[in-house]
DORO-449255 format. One line per field, with one value per residue (C-alpha): residue in one letter; x, y, z; residue number from 1. Coordinates in Angstrom, 1 decimal, m for minus. Each point is the difference from the previous one (the first is absolute). Layout:
<rs>
residu <- [A | ...]
X <- [X | ...]
Y <- [Y | ...]
Z <- [Z | ...]
num <- [NUM | ...]
</rs>
This chain:
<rs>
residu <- [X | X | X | X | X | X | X | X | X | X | X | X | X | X | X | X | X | X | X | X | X | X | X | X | X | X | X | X | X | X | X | X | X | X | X | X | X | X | X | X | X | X | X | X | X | X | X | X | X | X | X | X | X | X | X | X | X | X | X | X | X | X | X | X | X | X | X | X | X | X | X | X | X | X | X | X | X | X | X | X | X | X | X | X | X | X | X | X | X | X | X | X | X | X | X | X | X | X | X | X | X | X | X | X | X | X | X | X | X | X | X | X | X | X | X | X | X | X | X | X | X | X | X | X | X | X | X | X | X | X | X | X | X | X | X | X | X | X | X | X | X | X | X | X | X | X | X | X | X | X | X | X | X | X | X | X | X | X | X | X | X | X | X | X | X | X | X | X | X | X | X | X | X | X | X | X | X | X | X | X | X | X | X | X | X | X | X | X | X | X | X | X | X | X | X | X | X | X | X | X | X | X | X | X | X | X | X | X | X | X | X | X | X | X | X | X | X | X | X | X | X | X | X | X | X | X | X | X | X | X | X | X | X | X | X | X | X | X | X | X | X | X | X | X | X | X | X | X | X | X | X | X | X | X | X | X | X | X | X | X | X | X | X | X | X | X | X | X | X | X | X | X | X | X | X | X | X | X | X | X | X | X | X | X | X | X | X | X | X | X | X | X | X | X | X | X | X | X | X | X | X | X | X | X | X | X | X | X | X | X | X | X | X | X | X | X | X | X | X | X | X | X | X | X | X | X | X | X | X | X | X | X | X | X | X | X | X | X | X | X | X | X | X | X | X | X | X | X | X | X | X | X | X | X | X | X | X | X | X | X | X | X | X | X | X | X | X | X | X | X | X | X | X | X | X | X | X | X | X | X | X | X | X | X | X | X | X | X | X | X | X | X | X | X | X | X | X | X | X | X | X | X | X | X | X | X | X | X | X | X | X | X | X | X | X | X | X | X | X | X | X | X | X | X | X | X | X | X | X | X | X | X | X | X | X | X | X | X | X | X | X | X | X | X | X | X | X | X | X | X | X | X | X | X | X | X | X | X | X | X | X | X | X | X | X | X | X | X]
X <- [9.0 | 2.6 | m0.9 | 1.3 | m2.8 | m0.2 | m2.1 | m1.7 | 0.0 | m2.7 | 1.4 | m2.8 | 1.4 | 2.1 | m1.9 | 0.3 | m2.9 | 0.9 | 2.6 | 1.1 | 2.4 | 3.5 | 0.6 | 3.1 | 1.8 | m1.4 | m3.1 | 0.0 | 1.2 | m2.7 | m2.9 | 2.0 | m0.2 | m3.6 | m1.0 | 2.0 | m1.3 | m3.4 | 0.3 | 1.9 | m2.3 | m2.8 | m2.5 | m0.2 | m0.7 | m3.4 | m2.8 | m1.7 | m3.0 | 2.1 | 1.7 | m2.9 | m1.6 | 3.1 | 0.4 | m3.9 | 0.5 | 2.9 | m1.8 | m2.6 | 2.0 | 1.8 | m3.4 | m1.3 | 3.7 | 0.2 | 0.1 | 2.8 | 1.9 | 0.4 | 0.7 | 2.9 | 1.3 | m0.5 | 2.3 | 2.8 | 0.0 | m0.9 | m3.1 | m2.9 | m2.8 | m2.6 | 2.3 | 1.3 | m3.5 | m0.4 | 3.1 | m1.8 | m2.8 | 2.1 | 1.6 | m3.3 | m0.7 | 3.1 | m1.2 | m2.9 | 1.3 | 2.7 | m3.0 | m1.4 | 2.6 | 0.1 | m3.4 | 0.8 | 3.5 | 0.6 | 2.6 | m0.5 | m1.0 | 3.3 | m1.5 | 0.6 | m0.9 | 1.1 | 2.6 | 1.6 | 1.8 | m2.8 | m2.6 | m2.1 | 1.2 | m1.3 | 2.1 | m0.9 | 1.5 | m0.5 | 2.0 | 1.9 | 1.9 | 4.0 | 1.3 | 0.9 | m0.8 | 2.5 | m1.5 | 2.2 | m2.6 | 0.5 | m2.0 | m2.0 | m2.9 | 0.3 | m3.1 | m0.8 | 3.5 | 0.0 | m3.4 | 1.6 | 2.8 | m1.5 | m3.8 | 1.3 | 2.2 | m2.7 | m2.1 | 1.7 | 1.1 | 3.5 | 1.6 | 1.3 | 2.6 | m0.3 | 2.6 | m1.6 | 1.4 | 1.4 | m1.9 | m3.1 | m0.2 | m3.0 | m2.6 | 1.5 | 0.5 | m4.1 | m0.8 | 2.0 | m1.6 | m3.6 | 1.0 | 0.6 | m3.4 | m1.6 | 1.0 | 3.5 | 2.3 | 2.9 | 3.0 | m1.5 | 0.7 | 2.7 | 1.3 | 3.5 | 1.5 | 4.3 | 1.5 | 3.5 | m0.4 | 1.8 | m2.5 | m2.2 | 2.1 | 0.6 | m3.7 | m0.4 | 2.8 | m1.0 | m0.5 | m3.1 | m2.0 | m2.1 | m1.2 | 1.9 | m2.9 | 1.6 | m1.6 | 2.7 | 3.1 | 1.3 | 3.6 | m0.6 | m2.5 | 2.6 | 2.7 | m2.2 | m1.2 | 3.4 | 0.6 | m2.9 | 0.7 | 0.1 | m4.6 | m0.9 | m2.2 | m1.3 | m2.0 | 1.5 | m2.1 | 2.5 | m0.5 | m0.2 | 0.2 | m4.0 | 0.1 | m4.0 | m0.1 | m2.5 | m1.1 | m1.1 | m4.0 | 0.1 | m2.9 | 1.6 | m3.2 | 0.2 | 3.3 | 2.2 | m1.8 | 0.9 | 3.7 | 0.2 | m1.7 | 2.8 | 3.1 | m1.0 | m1.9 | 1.7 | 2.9 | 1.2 | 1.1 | m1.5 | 1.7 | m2.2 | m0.7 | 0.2 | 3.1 | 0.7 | m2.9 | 1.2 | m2.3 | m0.7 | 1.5 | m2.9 | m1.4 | 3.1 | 0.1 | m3.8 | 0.4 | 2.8 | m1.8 | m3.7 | 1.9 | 1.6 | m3.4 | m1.7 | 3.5 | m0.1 | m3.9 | 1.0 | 0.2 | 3.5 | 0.6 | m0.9 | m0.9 | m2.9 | m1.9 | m2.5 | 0.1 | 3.9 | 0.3 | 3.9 | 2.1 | 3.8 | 2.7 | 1.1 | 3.1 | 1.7 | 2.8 | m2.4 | m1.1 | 3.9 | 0.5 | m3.6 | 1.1 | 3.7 | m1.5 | m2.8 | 2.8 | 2.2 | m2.4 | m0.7 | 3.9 | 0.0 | m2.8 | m3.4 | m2.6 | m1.4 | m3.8 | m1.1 | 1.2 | 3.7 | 0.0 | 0.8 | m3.6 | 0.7 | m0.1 | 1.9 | m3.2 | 1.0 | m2.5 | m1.3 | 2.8 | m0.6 | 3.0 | m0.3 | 2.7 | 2.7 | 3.1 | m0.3 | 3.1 | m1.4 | m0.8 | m3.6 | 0.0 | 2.4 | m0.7 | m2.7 | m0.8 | m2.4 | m1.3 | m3.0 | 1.9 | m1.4 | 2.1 | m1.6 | 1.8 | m0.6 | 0.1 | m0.3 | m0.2 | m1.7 | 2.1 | 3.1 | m2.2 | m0.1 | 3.7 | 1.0 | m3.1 | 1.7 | 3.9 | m0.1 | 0.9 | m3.8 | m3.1 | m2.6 | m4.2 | m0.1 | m2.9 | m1.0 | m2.6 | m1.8 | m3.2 | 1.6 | m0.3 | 3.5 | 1.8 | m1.1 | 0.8 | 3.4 | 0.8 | m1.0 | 2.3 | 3.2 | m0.1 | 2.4 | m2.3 | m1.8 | m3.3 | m1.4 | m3.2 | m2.2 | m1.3 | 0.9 | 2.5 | 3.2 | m0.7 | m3.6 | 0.2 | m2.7 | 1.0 | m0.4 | 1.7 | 3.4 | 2.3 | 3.8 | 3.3 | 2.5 | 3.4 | 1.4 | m3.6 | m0.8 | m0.1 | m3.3 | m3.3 | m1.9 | m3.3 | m1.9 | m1.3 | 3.8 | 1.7 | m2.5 | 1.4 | 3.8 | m0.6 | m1.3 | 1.6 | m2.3 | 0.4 | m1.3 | m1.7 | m0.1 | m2.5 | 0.9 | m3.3 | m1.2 | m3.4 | 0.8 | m0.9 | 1.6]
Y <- [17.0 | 1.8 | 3.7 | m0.4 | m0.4 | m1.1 | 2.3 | m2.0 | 1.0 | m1.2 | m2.0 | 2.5 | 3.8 | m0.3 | 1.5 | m0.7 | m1.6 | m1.3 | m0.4 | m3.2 | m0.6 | m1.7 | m2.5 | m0.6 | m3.2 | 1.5 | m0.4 | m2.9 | m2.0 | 1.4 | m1.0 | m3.1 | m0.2 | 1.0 | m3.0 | m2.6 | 1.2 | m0.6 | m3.0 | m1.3 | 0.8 | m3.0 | 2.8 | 2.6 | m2.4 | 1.4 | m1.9 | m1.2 | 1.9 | 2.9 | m0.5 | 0.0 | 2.8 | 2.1 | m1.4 | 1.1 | 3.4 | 0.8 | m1.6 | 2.4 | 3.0 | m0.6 | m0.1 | 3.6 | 1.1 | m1.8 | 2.8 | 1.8 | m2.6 | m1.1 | 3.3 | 0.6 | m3.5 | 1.4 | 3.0 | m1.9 | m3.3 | 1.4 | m2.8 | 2.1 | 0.7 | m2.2 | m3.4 | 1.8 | m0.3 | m3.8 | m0.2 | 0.8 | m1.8 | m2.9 | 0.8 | 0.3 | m3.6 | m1.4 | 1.2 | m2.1 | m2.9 | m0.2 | 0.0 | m2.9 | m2.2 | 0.7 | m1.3 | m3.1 | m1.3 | m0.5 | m3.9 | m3.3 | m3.7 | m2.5 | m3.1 | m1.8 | m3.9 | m1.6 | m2.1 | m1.0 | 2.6 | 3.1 | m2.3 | 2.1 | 3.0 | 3.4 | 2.7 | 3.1 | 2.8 | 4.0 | 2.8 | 2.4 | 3.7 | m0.7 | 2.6 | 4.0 | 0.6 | 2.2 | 1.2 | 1.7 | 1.5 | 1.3 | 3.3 | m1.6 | m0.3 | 2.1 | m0.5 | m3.9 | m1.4 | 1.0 | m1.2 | m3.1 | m0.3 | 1.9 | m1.5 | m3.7 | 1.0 | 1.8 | m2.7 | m3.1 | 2.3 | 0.6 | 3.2 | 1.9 | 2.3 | 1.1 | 2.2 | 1.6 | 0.9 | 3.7 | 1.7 | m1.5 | 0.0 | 2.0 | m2.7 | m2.5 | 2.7 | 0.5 | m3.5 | m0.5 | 3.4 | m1.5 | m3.3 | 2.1 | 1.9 | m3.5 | m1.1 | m2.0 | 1.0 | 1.8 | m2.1 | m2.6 | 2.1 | 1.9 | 1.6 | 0.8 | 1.6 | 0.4 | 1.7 | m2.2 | m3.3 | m0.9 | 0.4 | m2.1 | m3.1 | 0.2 | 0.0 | m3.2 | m2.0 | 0.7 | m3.4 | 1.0 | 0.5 | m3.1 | 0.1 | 2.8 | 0.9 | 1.8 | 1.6 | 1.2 | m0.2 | m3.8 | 0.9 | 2.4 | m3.6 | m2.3 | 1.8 | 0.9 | m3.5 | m1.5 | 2.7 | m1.5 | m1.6 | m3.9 | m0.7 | 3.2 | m1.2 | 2.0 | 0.8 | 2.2 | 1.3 | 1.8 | 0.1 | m1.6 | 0.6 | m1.6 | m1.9 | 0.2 | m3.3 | 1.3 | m2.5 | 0.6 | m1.3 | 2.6 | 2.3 | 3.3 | 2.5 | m1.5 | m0.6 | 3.2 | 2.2 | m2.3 | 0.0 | 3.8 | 0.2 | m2.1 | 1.5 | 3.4 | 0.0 | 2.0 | 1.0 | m3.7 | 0.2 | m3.2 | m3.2 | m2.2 | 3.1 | m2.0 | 0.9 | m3.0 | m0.8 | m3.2 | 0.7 | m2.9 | 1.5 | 0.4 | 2.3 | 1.6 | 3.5 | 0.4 | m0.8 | 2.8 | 2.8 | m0.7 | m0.1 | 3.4 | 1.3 | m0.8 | 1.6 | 3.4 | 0.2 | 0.0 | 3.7 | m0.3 | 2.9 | 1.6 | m3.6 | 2.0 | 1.5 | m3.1 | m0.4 | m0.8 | m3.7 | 0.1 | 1.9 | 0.6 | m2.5 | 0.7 | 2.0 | 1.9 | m2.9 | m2.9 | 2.1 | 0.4 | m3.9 | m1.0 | 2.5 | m1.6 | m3.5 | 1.2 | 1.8 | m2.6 | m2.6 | 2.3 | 0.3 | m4.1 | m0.4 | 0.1 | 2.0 | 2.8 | m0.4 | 2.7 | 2.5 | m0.2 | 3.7 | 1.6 | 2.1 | 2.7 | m0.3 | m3.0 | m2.4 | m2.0 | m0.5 | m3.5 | m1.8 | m3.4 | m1.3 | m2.7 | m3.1 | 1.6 | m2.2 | m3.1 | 1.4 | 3.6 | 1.6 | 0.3 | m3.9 | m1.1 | 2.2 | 1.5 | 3.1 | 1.5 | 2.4 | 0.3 | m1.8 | m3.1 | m2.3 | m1.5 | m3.2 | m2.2 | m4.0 | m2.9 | m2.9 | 0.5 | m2.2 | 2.2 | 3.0 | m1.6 | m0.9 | 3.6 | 0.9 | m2.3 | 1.2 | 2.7 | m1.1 | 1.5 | m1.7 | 1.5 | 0.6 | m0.8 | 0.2 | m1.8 | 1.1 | m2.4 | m2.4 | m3.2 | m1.9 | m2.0 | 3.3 | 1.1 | m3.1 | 0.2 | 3.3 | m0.8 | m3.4 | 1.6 | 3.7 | 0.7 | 1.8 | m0.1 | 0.7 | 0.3 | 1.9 | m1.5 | 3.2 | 2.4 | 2.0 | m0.7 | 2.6 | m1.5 | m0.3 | m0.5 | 0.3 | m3.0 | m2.1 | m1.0 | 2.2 | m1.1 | 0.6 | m3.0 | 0.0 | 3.5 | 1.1 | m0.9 | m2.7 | m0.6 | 0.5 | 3.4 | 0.6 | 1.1 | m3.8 | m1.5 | 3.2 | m0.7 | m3.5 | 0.9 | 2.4 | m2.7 | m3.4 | m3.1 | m1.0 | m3.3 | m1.4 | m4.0 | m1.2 | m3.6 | m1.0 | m4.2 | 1.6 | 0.8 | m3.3 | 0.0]
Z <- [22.0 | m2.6 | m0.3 | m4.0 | m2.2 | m3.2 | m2.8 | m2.3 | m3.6 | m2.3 | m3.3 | m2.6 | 1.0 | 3.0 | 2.1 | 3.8 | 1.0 | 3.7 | 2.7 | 1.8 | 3.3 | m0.9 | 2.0 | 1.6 | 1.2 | 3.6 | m1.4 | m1.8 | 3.3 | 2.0 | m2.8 | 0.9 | 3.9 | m0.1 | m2.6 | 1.7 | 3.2 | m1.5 | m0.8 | 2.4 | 2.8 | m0.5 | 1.9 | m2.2 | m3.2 | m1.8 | 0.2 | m3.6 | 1.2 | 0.4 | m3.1 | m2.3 | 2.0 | m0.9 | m4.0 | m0.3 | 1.5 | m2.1 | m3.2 | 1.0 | 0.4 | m3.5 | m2.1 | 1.9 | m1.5 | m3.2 | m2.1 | 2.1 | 0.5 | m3.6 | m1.2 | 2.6 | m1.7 | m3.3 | 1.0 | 1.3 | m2.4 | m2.9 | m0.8 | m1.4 | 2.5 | m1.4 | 0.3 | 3.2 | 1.6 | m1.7 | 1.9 | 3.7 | m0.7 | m0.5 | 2.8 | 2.2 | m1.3 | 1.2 | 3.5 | m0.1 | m2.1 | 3.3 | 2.4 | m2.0 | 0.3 | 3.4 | 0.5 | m2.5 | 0.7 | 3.6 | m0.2 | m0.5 | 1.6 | m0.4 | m0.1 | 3.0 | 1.2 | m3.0 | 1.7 | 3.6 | m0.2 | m0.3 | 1.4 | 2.9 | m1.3 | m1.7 | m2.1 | m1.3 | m1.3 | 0.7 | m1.7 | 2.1 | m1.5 | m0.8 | 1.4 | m0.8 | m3.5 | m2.6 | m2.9 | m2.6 | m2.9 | m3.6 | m1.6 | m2.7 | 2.1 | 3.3 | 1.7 | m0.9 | 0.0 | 3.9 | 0.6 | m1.5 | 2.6 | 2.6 | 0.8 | m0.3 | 3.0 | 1.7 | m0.6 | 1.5 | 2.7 | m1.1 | 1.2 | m3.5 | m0.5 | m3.9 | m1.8 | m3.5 | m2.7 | 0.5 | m3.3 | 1.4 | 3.6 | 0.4 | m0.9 | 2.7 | 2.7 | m0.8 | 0.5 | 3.4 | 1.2 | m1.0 | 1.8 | 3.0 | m0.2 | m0.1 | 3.3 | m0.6 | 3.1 | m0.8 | m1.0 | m1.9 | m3.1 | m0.7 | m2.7 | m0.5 | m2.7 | 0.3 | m3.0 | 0.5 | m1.5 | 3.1 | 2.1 | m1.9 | m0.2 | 3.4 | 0.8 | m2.5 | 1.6 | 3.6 | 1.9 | 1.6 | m3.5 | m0.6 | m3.7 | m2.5 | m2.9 | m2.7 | m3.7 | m2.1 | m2.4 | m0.4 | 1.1 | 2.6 | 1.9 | m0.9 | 2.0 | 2.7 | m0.1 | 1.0 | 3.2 | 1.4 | 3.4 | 0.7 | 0.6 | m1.8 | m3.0 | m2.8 | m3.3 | m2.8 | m2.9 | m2.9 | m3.5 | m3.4 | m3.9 | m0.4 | m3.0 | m2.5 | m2.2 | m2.7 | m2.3 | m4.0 | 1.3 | 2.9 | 0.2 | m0.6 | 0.8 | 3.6 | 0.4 | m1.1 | 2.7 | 2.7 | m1.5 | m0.2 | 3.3 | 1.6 | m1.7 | 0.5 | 3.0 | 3.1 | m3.0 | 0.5 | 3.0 | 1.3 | 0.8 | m2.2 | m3.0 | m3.5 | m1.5 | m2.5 | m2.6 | m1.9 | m2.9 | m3.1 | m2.9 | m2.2 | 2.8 | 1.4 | m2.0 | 0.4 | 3.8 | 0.2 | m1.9 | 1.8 | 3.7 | m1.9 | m0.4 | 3.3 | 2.3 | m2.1 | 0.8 | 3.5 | 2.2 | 1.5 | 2.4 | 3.3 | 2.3 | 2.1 | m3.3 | m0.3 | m3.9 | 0.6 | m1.3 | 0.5 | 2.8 | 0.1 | 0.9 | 3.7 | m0.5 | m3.1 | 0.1 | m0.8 | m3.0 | m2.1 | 1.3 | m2.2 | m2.6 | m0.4 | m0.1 | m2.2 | m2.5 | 0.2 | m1.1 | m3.1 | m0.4 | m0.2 | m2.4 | 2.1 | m2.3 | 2.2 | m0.9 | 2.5 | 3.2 | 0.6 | 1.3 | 3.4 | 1.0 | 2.5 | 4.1 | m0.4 | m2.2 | m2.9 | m2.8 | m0.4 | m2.2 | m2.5 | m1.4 | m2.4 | m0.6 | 2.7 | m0.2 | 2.6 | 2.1 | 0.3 | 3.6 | m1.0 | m0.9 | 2.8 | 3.0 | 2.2 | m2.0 | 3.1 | m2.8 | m2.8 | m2.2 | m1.6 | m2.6 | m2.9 | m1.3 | m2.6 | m0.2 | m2.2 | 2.5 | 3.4 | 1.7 | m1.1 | 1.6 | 3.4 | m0.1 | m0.7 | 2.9 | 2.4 | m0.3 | 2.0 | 4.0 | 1.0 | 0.4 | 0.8 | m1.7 | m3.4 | m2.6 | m3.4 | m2.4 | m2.0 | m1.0 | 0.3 | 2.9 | m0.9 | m0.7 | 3.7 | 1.8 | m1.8 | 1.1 | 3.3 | 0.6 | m1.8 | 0.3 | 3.6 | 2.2 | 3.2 | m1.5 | m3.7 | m1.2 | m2.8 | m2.2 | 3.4 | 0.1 | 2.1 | 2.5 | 1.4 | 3.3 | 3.2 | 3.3 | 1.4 | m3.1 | 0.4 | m0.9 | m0.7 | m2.3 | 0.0 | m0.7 | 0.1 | m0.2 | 3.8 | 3.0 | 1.5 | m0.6 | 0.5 | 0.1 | 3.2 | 1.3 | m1.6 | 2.3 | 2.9 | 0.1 | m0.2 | 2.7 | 2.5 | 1.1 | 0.0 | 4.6 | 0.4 | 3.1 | 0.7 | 2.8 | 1.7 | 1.7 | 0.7 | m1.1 | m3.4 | m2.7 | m3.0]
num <- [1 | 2 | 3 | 4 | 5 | 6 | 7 | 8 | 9 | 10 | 11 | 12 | 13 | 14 | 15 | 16 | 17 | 18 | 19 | 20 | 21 | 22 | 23 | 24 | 25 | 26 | 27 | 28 | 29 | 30 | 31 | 32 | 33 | 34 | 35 | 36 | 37 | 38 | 39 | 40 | 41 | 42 | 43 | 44 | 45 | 46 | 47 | 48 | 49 | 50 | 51 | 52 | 53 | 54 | 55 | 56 | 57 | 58 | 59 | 60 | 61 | 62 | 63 | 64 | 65 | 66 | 67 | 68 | 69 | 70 | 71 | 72 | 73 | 74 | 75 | 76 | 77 | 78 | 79 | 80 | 81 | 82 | 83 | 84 | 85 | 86 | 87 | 88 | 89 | 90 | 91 | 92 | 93 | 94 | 95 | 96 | 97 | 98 | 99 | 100 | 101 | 102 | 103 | 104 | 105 | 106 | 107 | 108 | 109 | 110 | 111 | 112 | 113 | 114 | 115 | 116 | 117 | 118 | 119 | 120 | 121 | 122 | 123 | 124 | 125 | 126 | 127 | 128 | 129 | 130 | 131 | 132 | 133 | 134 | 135 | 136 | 137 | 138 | 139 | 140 | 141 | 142 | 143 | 144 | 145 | 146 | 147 | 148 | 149 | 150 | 151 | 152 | 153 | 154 | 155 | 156 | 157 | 158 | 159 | 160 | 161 | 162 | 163 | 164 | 165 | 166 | 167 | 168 | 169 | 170 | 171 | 172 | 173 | 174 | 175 | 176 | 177 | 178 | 179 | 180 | 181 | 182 | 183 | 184 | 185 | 186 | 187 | 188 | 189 | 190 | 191 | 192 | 193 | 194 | 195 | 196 | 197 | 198 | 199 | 200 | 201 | 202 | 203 | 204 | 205 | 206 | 207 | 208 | 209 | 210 | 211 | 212 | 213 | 214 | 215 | 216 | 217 | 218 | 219 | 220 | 221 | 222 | 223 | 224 | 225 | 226 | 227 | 228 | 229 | 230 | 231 | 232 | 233 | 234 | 235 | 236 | 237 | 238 | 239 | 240 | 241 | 242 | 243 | 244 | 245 | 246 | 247 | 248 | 249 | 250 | 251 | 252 | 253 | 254 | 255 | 256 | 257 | 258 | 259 | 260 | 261 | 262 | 263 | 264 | 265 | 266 | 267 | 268 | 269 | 270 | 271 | 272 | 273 | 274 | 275 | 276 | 277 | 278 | 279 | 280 | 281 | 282 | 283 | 284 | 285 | 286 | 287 | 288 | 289 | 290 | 291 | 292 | 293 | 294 | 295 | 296 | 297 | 298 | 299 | 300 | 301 | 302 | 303 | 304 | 305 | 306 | 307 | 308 | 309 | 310 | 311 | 312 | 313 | 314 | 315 | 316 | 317 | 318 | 319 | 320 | 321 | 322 | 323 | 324 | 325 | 326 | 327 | 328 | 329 | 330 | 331 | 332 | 333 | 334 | 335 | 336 | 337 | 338 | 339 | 340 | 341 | 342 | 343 | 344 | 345 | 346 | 347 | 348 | 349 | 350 | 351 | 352 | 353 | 354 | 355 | 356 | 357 | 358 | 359 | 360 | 361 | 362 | 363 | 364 | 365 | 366 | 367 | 368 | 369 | 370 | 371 | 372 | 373 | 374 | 375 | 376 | 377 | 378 | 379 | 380 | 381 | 382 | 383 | 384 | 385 | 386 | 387 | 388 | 389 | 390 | 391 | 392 | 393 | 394 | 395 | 396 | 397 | 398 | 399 | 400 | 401 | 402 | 403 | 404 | 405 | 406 | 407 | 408 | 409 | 410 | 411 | 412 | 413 | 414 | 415 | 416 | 417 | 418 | 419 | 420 | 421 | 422 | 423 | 424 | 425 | 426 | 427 | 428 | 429 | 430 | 431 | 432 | 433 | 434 | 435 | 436 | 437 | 438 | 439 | 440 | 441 | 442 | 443 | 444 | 445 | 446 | 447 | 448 | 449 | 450 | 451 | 452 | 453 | 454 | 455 | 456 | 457 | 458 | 459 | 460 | 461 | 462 | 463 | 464 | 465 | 466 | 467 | 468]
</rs>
């Protein structure tokens, strides 16, 4: 292993709060060899016993530390402590929701007998890991996100080499430690962490990696997408511009606190935050000043002081790229109903614009900041065109009484999911979990992941004793 480590800064003051080993391509080929070895050698496969001995242990282990653990993520990513620790005890869930489906989904019967050809047969069907895992993980959620790529792997008995993001490698290096401490044998997860991009894509394209999982920016998964080597599948998750139909009956008390809550929430850096609000006109400015009102009641500061309701944005670059967009959308008409300021140690206060022009960043692009943009319309079918000509697809959410105005919404609007009266960043665990088009390919989700990690081996019996 390199003797170069990396300091890791948190996002709030700068402070170093931990050191990680930079890997090299040394290191990187022998997290390979190891894995490959692994898996390659039929013997040393872990038992589902085993498996869910080890998944309980570590669950285990994570709840005594819960506190500890979210806080360390809370220094590195920025998220403030108390969604930090919502953020573990997610993560603690997906443990056990991966034991479940190992209990529940265990293959399939093919029917059999049904002609000459199948007669005095029987077929089933029993699922078997893919191969060495590569996980490639973003900072937005540094403990979960891993558990996401990570126990799926462990759970289908997939050796998994996983590269984190390099301002949040802490988190992950905790989890594969904890794994460790539960009984996994060394090698079966690895964590890697090269500062040369290099490196990485090498890792990604390597023929002996089975399934590539990947969480972050749209054209950094496309391009490492198409290095992939000839068998390798994959699942990318990146990002969208989440688009809020709010209709003139919706019920405003309930829904402009789920609204505020998902643009603002973790500063709006979250792949699904609502960042588009097509509003009815008749409701548009009061929308705008009452999402206004409920972002400047919220603490924005320090992420580990538990009154903190909104953290910084991950790096002081991020902040002037939301502050051009945000300025330049003022400069090309959008009324700035509320924030539009750079805080210090790099937060951004919670920003409402109202009516930004259609072919402004913060109408066009992923703004991966707390910036929500209020828009008025006339015609709600005119709404969902302007919703669905961006090239992402990913959750999406209406507000509103009407049944019709629902179903409409949820037949024409060009996403992978759409929330009725939720916000457009609800998500469970165990729900699938996908962006289409430049938003993603696959399904995540710990079951979905747990099933691209396997391969379905079929077994046909031919015995005279078998009747159809």
């Amino acid at each position: 292993m390199s003797e170069q480590t990396l300091a890791v800064h948190a996002p709030y003051n700068g402070a170093v709060v931990g050191h990680v080993a930079i890997s090299t391509q040394a290191d990187v080929e022998q997290a390979l060899g190891v894995a490959h070895g692994l898996f390659s050698d039929r013997s040393q496969w872990l038992s589902k016993p085993r498996r869910i001995e080890i998944l309980h242990r570590a669950a285990q282990l994570i709840g005594e530390r819960k506190i500890e653990i979210a806080t360390q993520a809370a220094r590195e990513g920025g998220k403030p402590l108390k969604d930090s620790i919502a953020e573990v005890e997610r993560g603690i869930d997906g443990i056990l929701n991966s034991i479940e489906v190992l209990r529940s989904e265990g293959g399939h019967v093919i029917p059999m007998g049904l002609n000459a050809a199948s007669a005095n047969r029987v077929a089933f069907t029993q699922y078997e890991p893919i191969g060495v895992i590569a996980a490639v993980s973003a900072f937005n959620h540094p403990f979960n996100l891993i558990v996401h790529q990570v126990i799926p792997a462990i759970a289908v008995g997939a050796p998994v080499i996983v590269k984190p993001a390099a301002n949040t490698p802490l988190s992950c290096q905790t989890l594969v430690d904890i794994l460790i401490e539960a009984g996994l044998p060394k090698g079966w997860a690895q964590m890697v962490l090269p500062t040369d991009n290099t490196i990485t894509g090498k890792l990604v394209a390597d023929p002996r990696v089975g399934f590539f999982s990947f969480i972050g920016s749209a054209a950094v998964g496309w391009m490492l997408r198409s290095t992939l080597a000839p068998g390798t599948r994959c699942a990318l998750e990146h990002g969208g511009a989440a688009p809020v139909m709010l209709a003139a009956d919706a019920d405003l008390d309930d829904a402009l606190p789920r609204i505020a809550r998902g643009a603002f929430f973790h500063a709006g850096q979250v792949c699904v935050s609502v960042q588009r609000i097509f509003c009815h006109h008749s409701i548009a400015e009061q929308v705008a000043e009452r999402l206004a009102k409920l972002g400047d009641a919220m603490v924005v500061g320090d992420p580990t002081d538990p009154r903190t309701d909104v953290g910084p944005l991950i790096a002081g670059r991020e902040v002037n790229r939301v502050s051009q967009w945000v300025n330049d959308a003022v400069a090309g008409g959008a009324r700035l109903i509320s924030g539009g300021r750079v805080l210090d140690n790099n937060c951004y206060a919670p920003t409402v614009l109202l009516n930004p022009a259609i072919d402004s960043n913060v109408m066009q692009k992923e703004v991966f900041g707390p910036v929500v943009a209020v828009y008025a319309y006339d015609d709600l079918a005119e709404a969902i065109r302007l919703a669905n000509a961006l090239p992402y697809a990913f959750q999406a959410a209406v507000f509103t009484q009407d049944l019709d105005t629902a179903m409409q919404c949820y037949q024409d609007l060009n996403a992978t999911a759409v929330m009725v009266n939720e916000s457009t960043t609800f998500r469970v665990d165990w729900m699938p979990f996908a962006g289409a088009s430049l938003s993603g390919h696959g399904v995540g989700g710990i079951p979905h992941t747990m099933k691209d990690m396997q391969v379905e081996k079929m077994m046909v019996w031919r015995s005279r004793a078998v009747r159809g």
